[in-house]
C-alpha positions as CSV (number, residue, x, y, z in Angstrom):
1,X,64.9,-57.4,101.9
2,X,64.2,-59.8,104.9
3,X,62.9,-59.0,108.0
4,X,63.4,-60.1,111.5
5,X,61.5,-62.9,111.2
6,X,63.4,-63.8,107.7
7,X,60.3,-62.8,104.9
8,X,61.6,-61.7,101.9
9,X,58.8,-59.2,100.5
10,X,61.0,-59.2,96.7
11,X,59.7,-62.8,95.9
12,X,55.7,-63.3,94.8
13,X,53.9,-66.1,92.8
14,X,52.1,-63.9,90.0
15,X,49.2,-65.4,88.3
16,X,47.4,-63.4,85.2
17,X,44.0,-63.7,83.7
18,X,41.3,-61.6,82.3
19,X,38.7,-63.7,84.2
20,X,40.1,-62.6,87.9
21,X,38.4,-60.1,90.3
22,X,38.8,-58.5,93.5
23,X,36.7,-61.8,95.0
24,X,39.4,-64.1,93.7
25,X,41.5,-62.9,97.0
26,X,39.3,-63.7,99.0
27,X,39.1,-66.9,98.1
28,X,42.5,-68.2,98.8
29,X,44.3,-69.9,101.9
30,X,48.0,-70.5,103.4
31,X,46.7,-74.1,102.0
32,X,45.3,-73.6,99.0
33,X,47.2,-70.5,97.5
34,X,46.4,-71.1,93.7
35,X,43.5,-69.3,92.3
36,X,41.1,-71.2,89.9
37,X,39.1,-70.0,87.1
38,X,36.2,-72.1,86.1
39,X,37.6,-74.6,88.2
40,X,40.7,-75.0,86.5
41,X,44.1,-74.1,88.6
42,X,46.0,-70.7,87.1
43,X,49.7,-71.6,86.2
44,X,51.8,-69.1,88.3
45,X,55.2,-67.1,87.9
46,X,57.6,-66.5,90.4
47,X,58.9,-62.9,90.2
48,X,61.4,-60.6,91.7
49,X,59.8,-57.3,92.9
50,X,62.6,-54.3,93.4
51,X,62.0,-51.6,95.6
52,X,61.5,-49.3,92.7
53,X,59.0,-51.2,91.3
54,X,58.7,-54.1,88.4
55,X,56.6,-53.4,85.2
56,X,54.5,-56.6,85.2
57,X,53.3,-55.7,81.3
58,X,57.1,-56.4,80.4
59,X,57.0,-60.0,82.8
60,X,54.0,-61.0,81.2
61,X,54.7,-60.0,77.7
62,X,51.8,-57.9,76.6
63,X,51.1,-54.5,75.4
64,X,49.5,-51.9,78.1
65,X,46.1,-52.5,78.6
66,X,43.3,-50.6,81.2
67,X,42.5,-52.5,84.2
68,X,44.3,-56.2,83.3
69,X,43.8,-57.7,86.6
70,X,46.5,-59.7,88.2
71,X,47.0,-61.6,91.3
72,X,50.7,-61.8,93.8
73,X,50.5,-64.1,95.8
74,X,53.0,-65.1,99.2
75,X,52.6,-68.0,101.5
76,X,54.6,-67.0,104.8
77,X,55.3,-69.8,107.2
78,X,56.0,-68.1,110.8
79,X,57.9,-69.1,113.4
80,X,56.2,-66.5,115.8
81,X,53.1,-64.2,115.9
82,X,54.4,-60.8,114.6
83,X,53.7,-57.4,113.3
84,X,54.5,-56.1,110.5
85,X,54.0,-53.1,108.3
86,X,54.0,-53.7,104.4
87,X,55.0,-50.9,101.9
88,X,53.0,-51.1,98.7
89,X,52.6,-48.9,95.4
90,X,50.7,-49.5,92.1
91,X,49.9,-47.7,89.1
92,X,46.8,-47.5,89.0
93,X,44.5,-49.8,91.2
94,X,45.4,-52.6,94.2
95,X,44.3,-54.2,97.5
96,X,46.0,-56.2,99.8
97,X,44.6,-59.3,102.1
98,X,45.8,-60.6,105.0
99,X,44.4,-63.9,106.2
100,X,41.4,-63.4,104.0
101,X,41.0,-59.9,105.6
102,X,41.2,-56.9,103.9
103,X,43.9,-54.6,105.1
104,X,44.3,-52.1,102.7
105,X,42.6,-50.9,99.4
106,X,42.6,-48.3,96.3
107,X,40.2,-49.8,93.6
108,X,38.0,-47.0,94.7
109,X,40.6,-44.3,94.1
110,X,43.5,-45.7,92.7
111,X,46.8,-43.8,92.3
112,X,49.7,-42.9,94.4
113,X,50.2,-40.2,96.7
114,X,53.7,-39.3,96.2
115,X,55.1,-37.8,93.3
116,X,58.1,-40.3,92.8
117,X,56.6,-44.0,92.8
118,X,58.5,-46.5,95.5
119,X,57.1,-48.7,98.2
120,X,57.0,-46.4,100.7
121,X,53.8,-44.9,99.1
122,X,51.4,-46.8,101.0
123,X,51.5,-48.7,104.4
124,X,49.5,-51.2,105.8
125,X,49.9,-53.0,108.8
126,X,50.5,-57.0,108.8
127,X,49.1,-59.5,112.2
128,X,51.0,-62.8,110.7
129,X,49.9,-65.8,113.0
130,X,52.2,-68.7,114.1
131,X,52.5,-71.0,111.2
132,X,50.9,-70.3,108.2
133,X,50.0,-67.4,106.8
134,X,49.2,-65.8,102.8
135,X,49.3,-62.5,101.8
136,X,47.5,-61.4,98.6
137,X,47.4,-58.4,96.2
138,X,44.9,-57.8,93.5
139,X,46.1,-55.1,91.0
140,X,44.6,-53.7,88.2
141,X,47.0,-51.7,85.3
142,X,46.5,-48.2,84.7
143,X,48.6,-46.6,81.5
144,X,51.2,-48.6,82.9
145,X,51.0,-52.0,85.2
146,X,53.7,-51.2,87.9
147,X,53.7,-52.7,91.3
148,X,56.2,-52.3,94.4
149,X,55.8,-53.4,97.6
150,X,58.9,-53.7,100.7
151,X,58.6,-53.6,104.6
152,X,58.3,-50.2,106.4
153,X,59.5,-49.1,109.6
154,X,57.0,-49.6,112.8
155,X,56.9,-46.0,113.1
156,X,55.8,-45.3,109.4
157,X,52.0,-44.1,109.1
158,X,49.4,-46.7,108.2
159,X,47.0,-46.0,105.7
160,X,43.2,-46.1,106.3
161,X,40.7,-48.0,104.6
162,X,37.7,-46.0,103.8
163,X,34.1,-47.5,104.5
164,X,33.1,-47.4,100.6
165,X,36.3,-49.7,100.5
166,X,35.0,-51.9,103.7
167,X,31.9,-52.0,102.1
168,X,32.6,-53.5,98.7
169,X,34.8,-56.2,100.4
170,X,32.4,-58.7,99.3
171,X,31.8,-57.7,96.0
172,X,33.7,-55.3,95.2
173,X,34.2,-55.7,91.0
174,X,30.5,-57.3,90.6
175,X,27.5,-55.6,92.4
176,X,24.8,-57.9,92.9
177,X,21.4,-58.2,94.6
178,X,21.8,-58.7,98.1
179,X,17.9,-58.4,99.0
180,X,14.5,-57.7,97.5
181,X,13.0,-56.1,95.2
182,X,9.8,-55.6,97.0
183,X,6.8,-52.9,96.8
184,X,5.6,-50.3,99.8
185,X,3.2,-47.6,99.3
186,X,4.7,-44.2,97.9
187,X,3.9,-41.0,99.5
188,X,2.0,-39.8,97.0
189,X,-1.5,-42.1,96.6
190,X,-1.4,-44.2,93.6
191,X,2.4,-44.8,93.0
192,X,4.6,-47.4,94.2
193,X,8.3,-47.6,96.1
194,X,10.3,-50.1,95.1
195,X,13.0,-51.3,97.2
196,X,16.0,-53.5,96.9
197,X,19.2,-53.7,98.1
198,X,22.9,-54.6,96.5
199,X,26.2,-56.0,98.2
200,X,28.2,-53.1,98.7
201,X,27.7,-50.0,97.3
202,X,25.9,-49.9,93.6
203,X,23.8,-47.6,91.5
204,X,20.4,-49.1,91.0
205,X,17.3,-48.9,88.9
206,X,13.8,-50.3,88.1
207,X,13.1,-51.1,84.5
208,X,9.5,-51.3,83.6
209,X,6.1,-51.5,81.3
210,X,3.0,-52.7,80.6
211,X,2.2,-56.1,80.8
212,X,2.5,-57.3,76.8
213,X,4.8,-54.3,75.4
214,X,8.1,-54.3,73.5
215,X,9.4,-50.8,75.5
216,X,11.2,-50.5,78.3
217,X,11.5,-47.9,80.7
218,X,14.0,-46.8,83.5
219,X,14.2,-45.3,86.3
220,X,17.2,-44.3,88.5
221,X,17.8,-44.1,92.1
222,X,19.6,-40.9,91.5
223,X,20.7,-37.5,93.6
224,X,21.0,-34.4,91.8
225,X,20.8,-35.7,88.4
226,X,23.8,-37.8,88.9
227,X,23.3,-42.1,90.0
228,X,23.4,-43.2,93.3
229,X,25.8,-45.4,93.4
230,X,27.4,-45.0,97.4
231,X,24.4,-47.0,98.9
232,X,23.5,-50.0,99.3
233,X,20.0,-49.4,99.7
234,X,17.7,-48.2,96.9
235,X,14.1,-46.9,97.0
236,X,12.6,-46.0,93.3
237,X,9.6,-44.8,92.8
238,X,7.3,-45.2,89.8
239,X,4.7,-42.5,89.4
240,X,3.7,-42.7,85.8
241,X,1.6,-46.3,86.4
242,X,-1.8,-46.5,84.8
243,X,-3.9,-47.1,87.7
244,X,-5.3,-51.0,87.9
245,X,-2.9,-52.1,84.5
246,X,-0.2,-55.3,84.7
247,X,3.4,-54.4,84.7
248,X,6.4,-56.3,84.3
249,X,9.4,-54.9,86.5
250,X,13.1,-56.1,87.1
251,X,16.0,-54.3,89.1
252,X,18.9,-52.4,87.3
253,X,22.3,-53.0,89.2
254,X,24.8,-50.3,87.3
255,X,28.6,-52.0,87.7
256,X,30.1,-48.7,85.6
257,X,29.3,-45.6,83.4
258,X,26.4,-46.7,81.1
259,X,26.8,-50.3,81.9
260,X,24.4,-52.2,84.1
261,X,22.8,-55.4,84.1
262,X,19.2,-56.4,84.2
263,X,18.2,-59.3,86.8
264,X,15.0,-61.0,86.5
265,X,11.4,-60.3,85.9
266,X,8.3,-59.8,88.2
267,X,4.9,-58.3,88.2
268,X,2.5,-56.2,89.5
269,X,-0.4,-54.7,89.5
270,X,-0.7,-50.5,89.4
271,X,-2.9,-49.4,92.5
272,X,-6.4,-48.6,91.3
273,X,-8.2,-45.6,91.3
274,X,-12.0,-46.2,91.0
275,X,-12.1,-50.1,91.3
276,X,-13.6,-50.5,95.0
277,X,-13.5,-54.2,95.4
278,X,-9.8,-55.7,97.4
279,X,-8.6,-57.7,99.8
280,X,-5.9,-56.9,102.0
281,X,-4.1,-59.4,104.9
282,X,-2.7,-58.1,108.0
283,X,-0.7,-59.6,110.8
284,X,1.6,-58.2,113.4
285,X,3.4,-58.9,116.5
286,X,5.3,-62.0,114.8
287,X,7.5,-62.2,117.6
288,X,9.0,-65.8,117.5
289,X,11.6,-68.1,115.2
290,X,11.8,-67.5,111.6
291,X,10.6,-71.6,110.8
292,X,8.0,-70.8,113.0
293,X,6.9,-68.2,110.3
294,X,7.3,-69.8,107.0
295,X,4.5,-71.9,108.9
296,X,2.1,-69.7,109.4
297,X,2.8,-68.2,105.4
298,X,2.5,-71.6,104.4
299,X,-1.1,-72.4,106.3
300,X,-1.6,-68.7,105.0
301,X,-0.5,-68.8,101.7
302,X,-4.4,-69.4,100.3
303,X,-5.3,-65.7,102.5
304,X,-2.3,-64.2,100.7
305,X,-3.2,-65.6,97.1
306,X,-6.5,-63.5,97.5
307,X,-4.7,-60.4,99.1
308,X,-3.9,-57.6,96.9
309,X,-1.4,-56.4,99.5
310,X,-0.4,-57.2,102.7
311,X,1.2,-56.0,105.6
312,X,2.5,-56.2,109.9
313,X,0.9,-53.6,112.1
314,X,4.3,-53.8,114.2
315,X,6.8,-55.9,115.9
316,X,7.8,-57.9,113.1
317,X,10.4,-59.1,115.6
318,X,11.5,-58.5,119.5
319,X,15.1,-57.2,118.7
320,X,16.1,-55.1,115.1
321,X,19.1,-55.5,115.1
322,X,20.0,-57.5,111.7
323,X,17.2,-56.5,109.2
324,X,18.8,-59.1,106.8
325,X,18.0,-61.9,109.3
326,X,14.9,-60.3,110.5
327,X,12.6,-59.0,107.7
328,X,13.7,-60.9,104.7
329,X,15.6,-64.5,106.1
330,X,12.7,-64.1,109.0
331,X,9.6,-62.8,106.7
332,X,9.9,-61.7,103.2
333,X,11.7,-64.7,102.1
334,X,8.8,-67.3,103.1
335,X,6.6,-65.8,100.4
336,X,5.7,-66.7,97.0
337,X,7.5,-65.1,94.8
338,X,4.4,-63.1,93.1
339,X,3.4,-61.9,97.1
340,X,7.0,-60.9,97.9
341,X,7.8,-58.8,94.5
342,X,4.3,-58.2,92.8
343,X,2.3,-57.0,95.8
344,X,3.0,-53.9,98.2
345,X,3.9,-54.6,102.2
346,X,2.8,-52.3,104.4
347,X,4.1,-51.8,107.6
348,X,3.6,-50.0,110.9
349,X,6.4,-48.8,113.3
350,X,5.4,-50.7,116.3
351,X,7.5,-50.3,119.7
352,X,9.7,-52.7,119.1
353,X,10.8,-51.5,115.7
354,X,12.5,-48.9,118.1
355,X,14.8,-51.5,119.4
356,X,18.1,-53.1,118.2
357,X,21.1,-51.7,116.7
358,X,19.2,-51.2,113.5
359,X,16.1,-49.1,114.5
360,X,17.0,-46.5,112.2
361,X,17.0,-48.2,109.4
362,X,13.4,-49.1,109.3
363,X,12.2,-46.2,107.7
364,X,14.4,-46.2,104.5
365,X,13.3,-50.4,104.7
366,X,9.8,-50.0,105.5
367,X,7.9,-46.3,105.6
368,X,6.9,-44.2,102.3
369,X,9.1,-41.6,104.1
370,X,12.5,-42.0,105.8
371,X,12.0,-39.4,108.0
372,X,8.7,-40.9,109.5
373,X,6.8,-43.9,110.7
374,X,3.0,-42.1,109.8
375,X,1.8,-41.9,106.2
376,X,-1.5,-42.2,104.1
377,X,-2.2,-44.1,100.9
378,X,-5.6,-44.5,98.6
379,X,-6.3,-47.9,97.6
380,X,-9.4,-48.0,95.2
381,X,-11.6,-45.5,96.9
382,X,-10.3,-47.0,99.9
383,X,-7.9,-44.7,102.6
384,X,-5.6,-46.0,104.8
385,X,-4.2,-44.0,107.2
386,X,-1.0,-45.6,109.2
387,X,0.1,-44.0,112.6
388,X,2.9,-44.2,114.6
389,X,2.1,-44.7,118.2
390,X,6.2,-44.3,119.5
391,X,7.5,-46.7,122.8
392,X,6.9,-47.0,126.0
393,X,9.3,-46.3,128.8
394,X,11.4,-49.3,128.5
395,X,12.0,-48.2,124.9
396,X,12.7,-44.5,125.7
397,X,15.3,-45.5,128.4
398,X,17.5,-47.9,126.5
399,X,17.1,-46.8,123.1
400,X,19.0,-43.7,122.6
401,X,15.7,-41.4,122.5
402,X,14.6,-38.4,124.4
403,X,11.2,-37.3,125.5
404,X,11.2,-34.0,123.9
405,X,12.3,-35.3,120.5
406,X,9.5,-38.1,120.8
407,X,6.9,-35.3,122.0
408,X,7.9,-32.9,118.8
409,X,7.4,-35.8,116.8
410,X,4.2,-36.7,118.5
411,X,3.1,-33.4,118.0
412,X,4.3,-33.4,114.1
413,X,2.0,-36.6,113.2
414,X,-0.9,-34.8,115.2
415,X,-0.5,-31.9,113.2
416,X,0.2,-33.8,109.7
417,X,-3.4,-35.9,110.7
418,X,-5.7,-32.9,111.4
419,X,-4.5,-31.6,108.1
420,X,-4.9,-34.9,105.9
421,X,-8.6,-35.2,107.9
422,X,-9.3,-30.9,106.6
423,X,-8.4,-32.8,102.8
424,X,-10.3,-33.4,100.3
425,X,-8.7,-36.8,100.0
426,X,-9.9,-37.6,103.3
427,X,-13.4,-36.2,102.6
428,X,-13.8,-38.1,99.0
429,X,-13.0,-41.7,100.3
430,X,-16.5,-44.3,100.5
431,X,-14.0,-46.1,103.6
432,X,-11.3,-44.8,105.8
433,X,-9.3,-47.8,107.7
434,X,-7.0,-46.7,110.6
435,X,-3.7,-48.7,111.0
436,X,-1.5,-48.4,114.5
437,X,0.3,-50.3,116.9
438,X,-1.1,-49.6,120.1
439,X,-4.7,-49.3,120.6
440,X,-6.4,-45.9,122.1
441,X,-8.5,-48.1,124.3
442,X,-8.3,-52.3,125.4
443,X,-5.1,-51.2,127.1
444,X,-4.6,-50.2,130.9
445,X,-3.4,-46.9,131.1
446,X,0.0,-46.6,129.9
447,X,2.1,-43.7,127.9
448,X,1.7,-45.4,124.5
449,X,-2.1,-45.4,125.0
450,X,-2.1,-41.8,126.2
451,X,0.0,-40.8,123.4
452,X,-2.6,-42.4,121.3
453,X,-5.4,-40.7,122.0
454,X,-3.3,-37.6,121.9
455,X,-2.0,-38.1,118.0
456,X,-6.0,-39.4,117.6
457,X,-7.6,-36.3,118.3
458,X,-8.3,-34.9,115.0
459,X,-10.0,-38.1,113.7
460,X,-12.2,-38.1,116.7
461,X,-13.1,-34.9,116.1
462,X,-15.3,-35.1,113.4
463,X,-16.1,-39.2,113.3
464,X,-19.6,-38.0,114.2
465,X,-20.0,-36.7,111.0
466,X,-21.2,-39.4,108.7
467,X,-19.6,-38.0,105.5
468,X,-16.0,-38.5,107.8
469,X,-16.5,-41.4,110.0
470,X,-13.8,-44.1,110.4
471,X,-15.0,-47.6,109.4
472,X,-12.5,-49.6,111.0
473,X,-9.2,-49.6,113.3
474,X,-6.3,-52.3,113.2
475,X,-3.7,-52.3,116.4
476,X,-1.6,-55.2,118.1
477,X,0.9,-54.9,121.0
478,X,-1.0,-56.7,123.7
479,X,-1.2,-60.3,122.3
480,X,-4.4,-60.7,123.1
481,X,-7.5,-60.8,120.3
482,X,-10.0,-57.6,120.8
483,X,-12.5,-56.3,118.8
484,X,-14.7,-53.5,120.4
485,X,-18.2,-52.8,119.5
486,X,-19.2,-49.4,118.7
487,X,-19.8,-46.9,121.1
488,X,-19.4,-49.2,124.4
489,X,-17.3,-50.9,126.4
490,X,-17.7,-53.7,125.2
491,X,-15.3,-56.3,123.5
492,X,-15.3,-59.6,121.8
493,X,-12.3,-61.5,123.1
494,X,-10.8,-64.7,123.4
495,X,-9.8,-64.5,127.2
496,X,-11.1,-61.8,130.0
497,X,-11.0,-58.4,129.8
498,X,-12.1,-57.2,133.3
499,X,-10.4,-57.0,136.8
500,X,-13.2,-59.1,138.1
501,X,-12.6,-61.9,135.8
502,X,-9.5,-62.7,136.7
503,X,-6.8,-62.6,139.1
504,X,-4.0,-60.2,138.1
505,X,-5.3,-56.8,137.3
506,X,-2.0,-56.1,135.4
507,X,-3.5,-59.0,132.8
508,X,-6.8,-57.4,131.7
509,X,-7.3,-54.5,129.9
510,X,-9.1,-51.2,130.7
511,X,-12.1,-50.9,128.6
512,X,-13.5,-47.8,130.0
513,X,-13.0,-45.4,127.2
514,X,-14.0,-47.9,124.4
515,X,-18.0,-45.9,124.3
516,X,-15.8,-42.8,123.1
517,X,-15.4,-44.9,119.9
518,X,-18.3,-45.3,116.9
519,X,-16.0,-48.0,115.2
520,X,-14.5,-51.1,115.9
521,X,-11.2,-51.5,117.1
522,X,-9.8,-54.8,116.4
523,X,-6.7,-55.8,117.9
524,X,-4.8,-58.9,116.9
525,X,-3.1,-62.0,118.5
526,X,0.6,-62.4,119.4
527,X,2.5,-64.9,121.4
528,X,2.2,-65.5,125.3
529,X,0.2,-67.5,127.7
530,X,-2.9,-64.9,128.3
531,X,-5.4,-66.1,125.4
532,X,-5.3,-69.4,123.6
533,X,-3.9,-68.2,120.5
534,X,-0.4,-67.2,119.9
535,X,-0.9,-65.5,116.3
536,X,-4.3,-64.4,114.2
537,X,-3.9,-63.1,110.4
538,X,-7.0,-60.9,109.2
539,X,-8.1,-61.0,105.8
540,X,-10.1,-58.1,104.9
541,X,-12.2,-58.1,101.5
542,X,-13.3,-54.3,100.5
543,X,-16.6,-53.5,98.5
544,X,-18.8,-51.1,97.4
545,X,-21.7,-53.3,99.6
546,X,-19.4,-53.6,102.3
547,X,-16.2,-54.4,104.3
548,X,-16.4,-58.0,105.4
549,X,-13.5,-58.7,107.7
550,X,-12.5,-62.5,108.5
551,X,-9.7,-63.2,111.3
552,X,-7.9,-66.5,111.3
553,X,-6.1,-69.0,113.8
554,X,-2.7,-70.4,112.7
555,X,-4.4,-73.6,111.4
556,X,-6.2,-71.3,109.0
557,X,-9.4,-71.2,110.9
558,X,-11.7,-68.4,111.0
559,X,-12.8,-67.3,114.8
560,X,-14.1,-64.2,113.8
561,X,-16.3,-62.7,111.0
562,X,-17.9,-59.7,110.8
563,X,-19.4,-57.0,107.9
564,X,-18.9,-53.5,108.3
565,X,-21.5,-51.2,106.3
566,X,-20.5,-47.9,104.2
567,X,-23.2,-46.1,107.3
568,X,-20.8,-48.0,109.8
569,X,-23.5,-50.6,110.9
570,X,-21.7,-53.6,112.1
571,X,-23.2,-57.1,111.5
572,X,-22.0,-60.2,113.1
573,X,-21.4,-63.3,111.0
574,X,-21.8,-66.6,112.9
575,X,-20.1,-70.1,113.1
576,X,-19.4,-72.7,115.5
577,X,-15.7,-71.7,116.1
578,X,-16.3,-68.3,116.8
579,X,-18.7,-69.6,119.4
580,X,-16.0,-71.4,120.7
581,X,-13.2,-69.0,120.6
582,X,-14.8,-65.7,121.1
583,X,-16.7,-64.0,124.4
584,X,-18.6,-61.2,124.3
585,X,-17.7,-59.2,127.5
586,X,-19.4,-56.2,128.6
């Protein structure tokens, strides 16, 4: 059967062997149309496909066998750009690509839909270029191994491709690790979340155990007692870890019914439970290139060696729209291994995390819970307490958000906080560190701030108390180094603070609430002209003596150094480049 433009659709090359996949498909041009297996070129068959159908058991001589794979292949050279629809039926499993695009798939769910196999079964449309053009089917056998395949009428109804079939167009026969694994905290102090993600849609699993022991053990990313294997992303959480011991860890992918593979093997180290002496590094508003960062980890690295953890507190990056490029090409992936799979990342929804195409998927990336951006985890006898401190107005008008859903969830986290500051959890901790994006003070008066103090209520509260006081709070957003003493206004800072001090009121910050505050509220560096640094990383070392905090330049410098006590009492640590770099304004 020709068509107008004179293709015969009964004439393929066939090529057969137990080695080809789905991928082979996609790997052949108008110009090179032979597929190769282990670099060696398949020797081909030309066959004769009726519009009934040809068994290709028969043509290669073998006896029936489940999923044989097999490859038709036709190199069209057209005279004119054209459309045309292609009739195609299998028993039990094919595709068809067009160009290298997929055009039409049923490895997902095989079969035919009418009851009397022919061509017609299944349409999908054809955009043939001027020139060259090649056409490829991937089948796989059922109890038989019949194909057919003719042209349709323009008026004949095309098939759709489903997403799960757009989805495994990459990898569609062998799941494999796209991104990851790495740790955040769970919701529950004390376990773990571990994260990873697959090309195309895979079941998953972590297998695990202590550091020196024969036995594994698994875990499966799993709904309803059945695996989850329609997502790409997969969040496992181990809750069983002896607190402070080794493990050794590595990611399940599962390609089948009780078959998976295990990939390669990492460590960490269970959260502990009475062992008060850490470290922890913090950065945040890392909003430039992504060679700029593996930089800054480099000159870092020796801060992160000593980190038990580590984390952003917000804008990771100006846009989200491409968390592949962004968090891991643009952050994870410039760490060690041992800091990128063995220790937990922390992070903190700031207001550009509600930017970009992929906003949403920050929270089943990045929180504990993928319903929200504010959580609490115990580290030693340590509690950290992350909030969520929303967008401003630019964020709320372009980003597909309303002001009463924000204001519910403002008034959610507010709620959730002055019932984890009534626990006993809260109450039994020797330090409580507070991490957020925008600070309640060291801001002018803008909606995040006021939203701030608003979620903040409940820790301010009862701060007075000495049994409940907050040791220390961590914010960004401003790009500009702060750190407030206690119960004043005023700041150490690395550039002006006050209207007087400077030209343009709209570049200084409004310190008048900061005496409302009996801890320090250190604010980090990020890029722009308005302070001489364009990016500070604080390492902060926790003991039972004290919290000695220690913030550095990006040549690894250290411009500020301070201890905080277990009574709050704050006590400066001196050296020449703090003198240089930091002001005391009041």
């Amino acid at each position: 059967m020709k068509t107008k433009g004179g293709i015969d659709w009964h004439k393929w090359t066939l090529y057969q062997n137990e080695a080809l996949v789905a991928e082979s498909a996609t790997l052949l041009t108008a110009d090179n149309p032979v597929p190769k297996i282990s670099g060696r070129k398949l020797k081909g068959m030309e066959v004769v496909i009726p519009e009934e159908g040809i068994d290709l058991n028969s043509i290669l001589g073998v006896e029936p066998q489940i999923k044989r794979p097999a490859l038709l292949v036709k190199v069209l050279d057209c005279a004119q750009d054209q459309v045309v629809k292609l009739g195609l039926a299998a028993d039990w499993w094919c595709e068809c690509h067009c160009n290298g695009e997929l055009v039409f798939s049923t490895l997902r769910g095989g079969g035919n839909i009418a009851p009397t196999f022919k061509y017609t079964d299944h349409c999908t449309t054809l955009k043939l270029k001027h020139g060259k053009n090649i056409i490829v089917v991937f089948a796989l056998s059922g109890n038989h191994f019949t194909i057919a395949a003719g042209e349709l009428p323009a008026s004949h109804p095309e098939d759709c491709i489903s997403r799960h079939n757009l989805l495994e167009e990459k990898l569609p026969s062998r799941a494999a690790l796209r991104q990851g694994p790495y740790i955040i905290p769970a919701q529950h102090s004390g376990h773990f979340t571990f994260v990873f993600l697959t090309d195309g849609a895979a079941g998953g699993g972590i297998e695990y155990r202590l550091a020196g022991c024969d036995t594994w053990q698994r875990k499966w990313d799993t709904v309803g007692g059945i695996l989850r294997d329609n997502a790409e992303t997969h969040r496992i959480v181990l809750d069983d870890l002896k607190p402070g011991a080794k493990y050794e860890y590595r990611v399940l992918i599962a390609t089948g019914n009780e078959q998976w593979q295990a990939l390669d093997t990492h460590t960490f180290k269970a959260p502990p439970c009475n062992d008060r002496t850490f470290s922890f590094f913090i950065t945040g508003d890392t909003q430039f290139g992504t060679c700029t960062k593996g930089c800054l980890f480099e000159t870092w690295r020796p801060l992160l060696e000593k980190a038990a953890f580590h984390g952003t507190l917000g804008d990771l990056s100006s846009i989200h729209d491409d968390y592949d490029m962004m968090l891991f090409s643009g952050y994870l992936n410039w760490l060690l291994p041992e800091d990128y799979h063995g220790k937990p990342f922390v992070a903190v929804r700031g207001n550009h995390e509600l930017r970009g195409k992929e906003r949403c998927r920050w929270f089943d990336l990045l929180s504990p819970s993928t319903e929200r951006g504010y959580y609490a985890f115990t580290y030693g006898k340590t509690l950290f307490i992350v909030l969520d401190t929303g967008g401003d107005p630019t964020d709320m008008r372009n980003n597909s958000m309303t002001a009463d859903s924000m204001r519910q969830y403002m008034e959610q986290q507010r709620q959730w906080l002055e019932n984890l500051v009534a626990s006993p959890k809260y109450a039994a901790a020797q330090y409580r560190i507070l991490m957020m994006h925008e600070a309640p003070h060291s801001h002018r008066l803008t909606r995040m701030r006021e939203t701030v103090i608003f979620i903040m209520e409940p820790i301010m509260k009862v701060v007075s108390n000495p049994k409940l006081r907050l040791h220390l709070c961590m914010t960004g957003h401003i790009h500009r180094y702060r750190r407030s003493v206690p119960n004043s206004t005023a700041v150490y800072a690395n550039a002006p603070v006050h209207a007087n001090e400077v030209s343009n009121e709209k570049d200084v910050a409004d310190l008048e609430h900061g005496r409302d505050y009996p801890f320090p509220i250190l604010t980090i560096e990020g890029p722009g002209e308005r302070s001489p640094l364009d990016v500070s990383g604080t390492l902060v070392n926790v003991s039972p003596k004290h919290i000695e905090v220690k913030s550095y330049d990006d040549k690894c410098h250290c411009f500020d150094h301070f201890l905080i006590a277990p009574d709050g009492q704050v006590t400066e640590k001196d050296n020449p480049y703090k003198r240089k770099m930091l002001h005391l304004y009041s």
